[in-house]
C-alpha positions in Angstrom: -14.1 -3.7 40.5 -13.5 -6.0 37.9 -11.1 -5.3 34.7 -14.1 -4.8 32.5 -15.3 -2.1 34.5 -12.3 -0.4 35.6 -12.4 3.1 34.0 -9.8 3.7 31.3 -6.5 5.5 32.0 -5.7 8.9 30.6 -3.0 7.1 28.4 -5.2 4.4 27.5 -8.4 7.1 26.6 -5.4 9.2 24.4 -4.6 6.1 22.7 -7.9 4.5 22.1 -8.4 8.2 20.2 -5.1 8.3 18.6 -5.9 4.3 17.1 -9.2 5.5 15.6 -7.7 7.8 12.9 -5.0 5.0 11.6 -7.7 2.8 10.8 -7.1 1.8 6.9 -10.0 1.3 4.6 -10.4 -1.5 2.3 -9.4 1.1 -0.8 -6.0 2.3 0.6 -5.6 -1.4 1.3 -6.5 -2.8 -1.8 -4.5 -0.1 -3.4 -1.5 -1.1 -1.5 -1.9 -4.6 -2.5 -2.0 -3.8 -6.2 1.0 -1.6 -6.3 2.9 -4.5 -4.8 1.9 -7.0 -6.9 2.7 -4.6 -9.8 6.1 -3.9 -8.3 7.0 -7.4 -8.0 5.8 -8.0 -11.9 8.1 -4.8 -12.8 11.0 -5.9 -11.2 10.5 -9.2 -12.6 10.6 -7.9 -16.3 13.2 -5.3 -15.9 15.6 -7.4 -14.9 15.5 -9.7 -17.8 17.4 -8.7 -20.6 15.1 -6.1 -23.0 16.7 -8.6 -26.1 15.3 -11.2 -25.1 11.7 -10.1 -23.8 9.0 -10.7 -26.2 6.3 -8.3 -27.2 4.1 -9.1 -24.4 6.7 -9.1 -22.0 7.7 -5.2 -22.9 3.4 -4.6 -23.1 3.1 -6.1 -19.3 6.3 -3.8 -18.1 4.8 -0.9 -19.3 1.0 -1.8 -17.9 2.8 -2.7 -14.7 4.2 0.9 -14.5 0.7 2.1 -15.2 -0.7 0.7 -12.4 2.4 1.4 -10.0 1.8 5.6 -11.5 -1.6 5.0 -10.5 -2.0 3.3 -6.8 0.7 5.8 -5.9 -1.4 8.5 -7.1 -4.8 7.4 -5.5 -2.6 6.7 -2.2 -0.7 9.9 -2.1 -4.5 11.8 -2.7 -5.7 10.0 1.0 -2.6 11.1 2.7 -1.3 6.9 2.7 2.0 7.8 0.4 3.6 6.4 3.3 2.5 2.9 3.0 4.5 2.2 -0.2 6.9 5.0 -0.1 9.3 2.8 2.6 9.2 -0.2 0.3 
């Protein structure tokens, strides 16, 4: 019998299953993306000095936290919390 047609293993058959329900769809990915590059752009304006940010600067913080409030949402609602929540 050759390796392509050698039946699977009972581990190998409970782990082929177990894979097919960690499969991440493009949303919780894209979500995760989005809160990171958010993160990154909020702890790149918080740790300047609030005297000498400029209007924009302060507008971007906030929008930054906005979209951090909301990926977390969205991924806490699939069950994915997880994937940020270590970070």
């Amino acid at each position: 019998m050759s390796a392509a047609t050698e039946p699977l293993s009972a581990a190998d058959r409970a782990a082929r299953a177990a894979a097919s329900y960690v499969r991440v769809t493009p949303d919780v990915e894209r979500a995760v993306v989005r809160y990171e590059i958010a993160k990154a752009a909020f702890d790149r304006l918080s740790a300047m000095d609030a005297r000498d940010m400029s209007g924009r600067q302060v507008t971007l913080m906030t929008e930054a936290q906005g979209e951090m409030a909301e990926r977390r949402a969205f991924l806490e609602s699939v069950g994915q919390l997880h994937r940020i929540e270590m970070q």
